[in-house]
C-alpha positions as CSV (number, residue, x, y, z in Angstrom):
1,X,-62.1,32.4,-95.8
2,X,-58.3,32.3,-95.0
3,X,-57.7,30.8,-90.8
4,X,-55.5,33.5,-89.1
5,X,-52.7,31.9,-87.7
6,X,-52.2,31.6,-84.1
7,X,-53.0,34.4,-81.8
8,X,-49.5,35.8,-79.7
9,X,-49.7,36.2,-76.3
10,X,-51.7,39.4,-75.0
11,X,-50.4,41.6,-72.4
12,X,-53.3,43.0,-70.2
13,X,-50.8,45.0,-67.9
14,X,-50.2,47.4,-70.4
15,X,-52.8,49.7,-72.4
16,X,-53.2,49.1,-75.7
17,X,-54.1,51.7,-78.8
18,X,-56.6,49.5,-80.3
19,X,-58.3,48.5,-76.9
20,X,-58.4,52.1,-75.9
21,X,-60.7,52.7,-78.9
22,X,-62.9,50.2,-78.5
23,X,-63.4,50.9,-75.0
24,X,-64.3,54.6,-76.3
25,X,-66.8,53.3,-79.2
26,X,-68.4,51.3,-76.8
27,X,-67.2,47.9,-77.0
28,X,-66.4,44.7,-74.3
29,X,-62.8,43.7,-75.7
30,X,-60.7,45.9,-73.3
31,X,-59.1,45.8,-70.4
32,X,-59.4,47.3,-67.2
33,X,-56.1,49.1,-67.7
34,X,-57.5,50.3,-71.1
35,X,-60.8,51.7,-69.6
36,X,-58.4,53.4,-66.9
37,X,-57.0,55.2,-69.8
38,X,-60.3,55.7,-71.3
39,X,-61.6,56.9,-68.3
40,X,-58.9,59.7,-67.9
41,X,-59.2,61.2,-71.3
42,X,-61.6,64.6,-72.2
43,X,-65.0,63.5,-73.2
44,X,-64.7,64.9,-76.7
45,X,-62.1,62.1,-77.4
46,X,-65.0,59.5,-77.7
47,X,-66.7,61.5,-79.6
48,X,-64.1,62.1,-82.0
49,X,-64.0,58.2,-82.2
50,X,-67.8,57.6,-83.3
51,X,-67.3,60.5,-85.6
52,X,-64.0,58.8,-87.1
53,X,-66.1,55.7,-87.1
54,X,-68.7,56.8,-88.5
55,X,-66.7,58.6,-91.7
56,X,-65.1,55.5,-92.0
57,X,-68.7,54.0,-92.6
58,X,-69.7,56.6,-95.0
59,X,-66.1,56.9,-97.3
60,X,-65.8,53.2,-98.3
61,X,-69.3,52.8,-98.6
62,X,-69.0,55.9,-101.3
63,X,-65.7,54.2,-103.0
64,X,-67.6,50.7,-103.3
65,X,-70.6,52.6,-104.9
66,X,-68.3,54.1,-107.6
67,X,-67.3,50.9,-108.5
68,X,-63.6,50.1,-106.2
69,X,-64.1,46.5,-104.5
70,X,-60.6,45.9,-103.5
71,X,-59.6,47.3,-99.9
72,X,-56.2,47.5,-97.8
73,X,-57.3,48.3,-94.4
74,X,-54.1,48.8,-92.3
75,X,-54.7,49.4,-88.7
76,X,-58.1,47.7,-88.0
77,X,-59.0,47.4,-84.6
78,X,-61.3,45.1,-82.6
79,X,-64.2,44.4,-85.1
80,X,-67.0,46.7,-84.4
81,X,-70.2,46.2,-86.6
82,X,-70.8,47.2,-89.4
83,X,-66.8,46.3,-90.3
84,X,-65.3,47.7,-93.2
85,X,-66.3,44.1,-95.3
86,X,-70.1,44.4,-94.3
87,X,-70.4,47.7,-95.8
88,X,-68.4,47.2,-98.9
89,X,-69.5,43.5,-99.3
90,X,-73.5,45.1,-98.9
91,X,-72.6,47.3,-101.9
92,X,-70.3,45.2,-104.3
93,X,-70.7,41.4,-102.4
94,X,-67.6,39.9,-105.1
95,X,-65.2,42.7,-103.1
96,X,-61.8,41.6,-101.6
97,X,-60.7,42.9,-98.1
98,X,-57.2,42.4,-96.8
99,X,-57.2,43.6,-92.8
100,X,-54.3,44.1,-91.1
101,X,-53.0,44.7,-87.7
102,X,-50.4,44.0,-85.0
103,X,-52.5,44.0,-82.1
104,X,-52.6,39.8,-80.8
105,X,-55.9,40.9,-79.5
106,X,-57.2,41.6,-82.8
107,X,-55.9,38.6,-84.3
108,X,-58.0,36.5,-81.8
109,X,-61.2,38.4,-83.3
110,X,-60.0,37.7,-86.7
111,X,-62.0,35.3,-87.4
112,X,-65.3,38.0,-87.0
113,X,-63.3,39.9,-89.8
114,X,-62.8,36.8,-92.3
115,X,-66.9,35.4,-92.9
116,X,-66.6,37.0,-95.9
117,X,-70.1,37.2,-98.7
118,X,-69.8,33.6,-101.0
119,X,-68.7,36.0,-103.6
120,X,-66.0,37.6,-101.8
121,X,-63.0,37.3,-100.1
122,X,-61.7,38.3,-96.5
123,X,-57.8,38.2,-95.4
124,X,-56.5,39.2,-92.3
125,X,-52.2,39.4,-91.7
126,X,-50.8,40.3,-88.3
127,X,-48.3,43.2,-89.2
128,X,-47.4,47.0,-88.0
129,X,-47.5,49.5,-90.4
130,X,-44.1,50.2,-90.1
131,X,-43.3,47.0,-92.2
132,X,-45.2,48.4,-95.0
133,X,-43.3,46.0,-97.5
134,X,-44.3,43.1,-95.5
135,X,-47.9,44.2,-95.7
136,X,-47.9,45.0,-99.4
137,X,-46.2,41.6,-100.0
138,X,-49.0,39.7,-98.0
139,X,-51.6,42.6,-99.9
140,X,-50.6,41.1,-103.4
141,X,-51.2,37.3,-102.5
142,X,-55.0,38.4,-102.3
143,X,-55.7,41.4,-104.6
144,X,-55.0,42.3,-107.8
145,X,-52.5,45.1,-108.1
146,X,-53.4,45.9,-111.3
147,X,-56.8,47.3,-110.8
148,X,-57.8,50.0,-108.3
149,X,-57.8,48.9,-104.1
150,X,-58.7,51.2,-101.6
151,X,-56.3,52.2,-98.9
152,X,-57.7,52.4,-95.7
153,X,-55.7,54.2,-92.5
154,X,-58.2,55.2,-90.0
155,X,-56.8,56.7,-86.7
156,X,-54.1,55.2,-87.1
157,X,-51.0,57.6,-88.5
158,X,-51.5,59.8,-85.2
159,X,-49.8,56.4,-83.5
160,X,-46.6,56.6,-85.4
161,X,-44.0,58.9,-84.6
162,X,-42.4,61.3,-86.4
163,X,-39.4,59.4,-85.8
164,X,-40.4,56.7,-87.9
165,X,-41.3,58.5,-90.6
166,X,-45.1,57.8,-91.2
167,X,-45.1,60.6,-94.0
168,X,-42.5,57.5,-95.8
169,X,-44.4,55.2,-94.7
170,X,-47.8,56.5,-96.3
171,X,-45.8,57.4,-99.2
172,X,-44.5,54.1,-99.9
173,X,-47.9,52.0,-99.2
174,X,-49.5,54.5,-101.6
175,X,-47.0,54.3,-104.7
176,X,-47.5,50.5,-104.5
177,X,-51.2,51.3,-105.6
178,X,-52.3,50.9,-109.0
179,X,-54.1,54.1,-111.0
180,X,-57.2,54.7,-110.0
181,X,-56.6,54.2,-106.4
182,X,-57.6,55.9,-103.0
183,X,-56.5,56.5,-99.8
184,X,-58.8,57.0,-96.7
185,X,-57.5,58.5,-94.1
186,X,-58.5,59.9,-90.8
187,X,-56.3,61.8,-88.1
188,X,-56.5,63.4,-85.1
189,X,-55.6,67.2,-85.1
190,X,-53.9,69.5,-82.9
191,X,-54.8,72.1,-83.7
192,X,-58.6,72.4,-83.6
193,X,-59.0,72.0,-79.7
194,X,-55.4,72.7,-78.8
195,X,-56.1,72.1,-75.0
196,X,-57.9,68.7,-75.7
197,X,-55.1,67.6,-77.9
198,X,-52.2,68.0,-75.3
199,X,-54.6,66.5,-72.6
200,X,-54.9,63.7,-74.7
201,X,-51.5,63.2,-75.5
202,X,-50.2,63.6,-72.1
203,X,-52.4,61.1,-70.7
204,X,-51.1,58.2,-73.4
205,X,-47.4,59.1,-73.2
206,X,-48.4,58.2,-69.1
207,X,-49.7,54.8,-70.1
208,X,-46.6,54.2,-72.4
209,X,-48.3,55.1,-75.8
210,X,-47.9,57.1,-78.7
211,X,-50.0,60.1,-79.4
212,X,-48.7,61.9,-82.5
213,X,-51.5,64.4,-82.7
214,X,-51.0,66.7,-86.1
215,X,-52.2,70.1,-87.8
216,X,-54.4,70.6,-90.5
217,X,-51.0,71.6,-92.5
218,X,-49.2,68.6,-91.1
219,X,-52.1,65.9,-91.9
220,X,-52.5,67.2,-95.7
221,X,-48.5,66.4,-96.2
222,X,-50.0,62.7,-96.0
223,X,-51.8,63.7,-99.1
224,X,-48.9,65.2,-101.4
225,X,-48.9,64.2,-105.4
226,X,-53.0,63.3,-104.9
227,X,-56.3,64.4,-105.7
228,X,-58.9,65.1,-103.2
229,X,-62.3,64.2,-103.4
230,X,-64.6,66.3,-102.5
231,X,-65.2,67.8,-99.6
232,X,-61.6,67.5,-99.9
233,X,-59.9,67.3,-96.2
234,X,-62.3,68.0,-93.5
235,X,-63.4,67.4,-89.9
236,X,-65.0,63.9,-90.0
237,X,-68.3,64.9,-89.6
238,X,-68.3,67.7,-92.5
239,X,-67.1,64.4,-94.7
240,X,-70.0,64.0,-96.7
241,X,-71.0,62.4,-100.8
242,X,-74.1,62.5,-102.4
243,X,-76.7,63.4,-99.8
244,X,-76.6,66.8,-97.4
245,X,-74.4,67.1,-95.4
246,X,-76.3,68.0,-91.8
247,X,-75.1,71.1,-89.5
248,X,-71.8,69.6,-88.8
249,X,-71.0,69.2,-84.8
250,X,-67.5,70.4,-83.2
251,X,-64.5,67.8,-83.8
252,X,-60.7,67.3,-83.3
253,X,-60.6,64.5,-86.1
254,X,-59.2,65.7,-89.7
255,X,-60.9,63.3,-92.5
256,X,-60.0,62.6,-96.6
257,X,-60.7,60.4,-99.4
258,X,-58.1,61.1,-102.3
259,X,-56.9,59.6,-105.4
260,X,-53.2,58.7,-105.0
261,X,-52.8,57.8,-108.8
């Protein structure tokens, strides 16, 4: 277990991505500023967040059941059990798990993300994904770039803006990967509940956030040069492997696991 270095200050007068969403999955590590946002936004946007959690639950448990134990999980959020680590850890308990984030408030829970299985190994680097370089540098101290790692951005593209190129960004994070690679990804569309979307949107640019909501055609540019597993790329709850699928519910959240070489 690595000690996460020294949590920054945390600003509570502004909302926060990450505190938003735990607010919507449930969770005590927000803010009353964050549940004011929460509040505000159409229902369907918590659902959309226990779907998203829930694929998240169900791909990496399918990747560490075929046999990948190392993970990259960029964009982690408050710890919400099970975390990624439980579930893979469950599967393959000698699997290696570097989180990262650049929320302080997740770095004070770091320490929920590092009890790693005796076998294993948990890491956790404060960083943005728009330093991808300084993630993969801080990546490559704890896994072994010469075997596959799964990478793992969950709701968390739709944050970056077009004008800082997160299409680059995914691009470079993924040709860093060795063969036999994956990439998880989940992002919120546009496009299936168009009034939803720009609801949704215009209530975080009024708290001072991000909300780079995409289309189906705009999410699977993410995905260029790579192979889709199947169901290939999906709403989150039609995301299903090896057991049947049920009667998938209504969602705004576009889902993919896909080999990136």
């Amino acid at each position: 277990m690595t000690t996460p270095p020294s949590p920054s200050r945390i600003d509570t007068s502004q909302a926060h991505p990450a505190r938003v969403y735990d607010w919507l999955l449930g969770g005590k590590d927000n803010y009353p500023v964050d549940e004011a946002v929460g509040e505000k936004l159409p229902p369907e946007v918590r659902i959309g967040a226990l779907q998203n959690r829930a694929f998240m639950n169900r791909a990496v448990a399918y990747l560490a059941s075929a046999g990948v134990d190392q993970f990259l999980d960029i964009g982690t959020g408050i710890p919400t059990e099970p975390n990624l680590h439980q579930i893979v850890q469950g599967i393959a308990p000698s699997a290696k798990i570097v989180y990262t984030d650049h929320d302080p408030i997740v770095l004070r829970h770091a320490e929920a993300l590092l009890v790693s299985s005796p076998e294993g190994r948990t890491d956790y680097v404060q960083a943005d994904v728009r330093d991808p370089g300084a993630i993969l540098d801080h990546a490559r101290t704890v896994l072994d770039f010469d075997r596959p790692i799964a990478l793992s951005l969950i709701a968390l593209m739709h944050f970056v803006a077009d004008e800082h190129d997160p299409y680059g960004i995914v691009a470079t994070l993924a040709s860093a990967l060795p063969s036999g690679s994956h990439l998880v990804l989940s992002h919120a569309a546009s496009d299936i509940f168009p009034e939803i979307a720009e609801q949704a949107t215009e209530q975080y640019a009024r708290s001072g956030m991000t909300l780079a909501l995409r289309s189906r055609k705009e999410v699977a540019r993410f995905l260029e040069g790579m192979e889709l597993v199947e169901p290939g790329l999906v709403t989150a709850p039609e995301w299903f492997r090896g057991e049947p699928a049920p009667e998938p519910e209504p969602s705004g959240m576009y889902a993919v696991v896909a080999q990136v070489s």
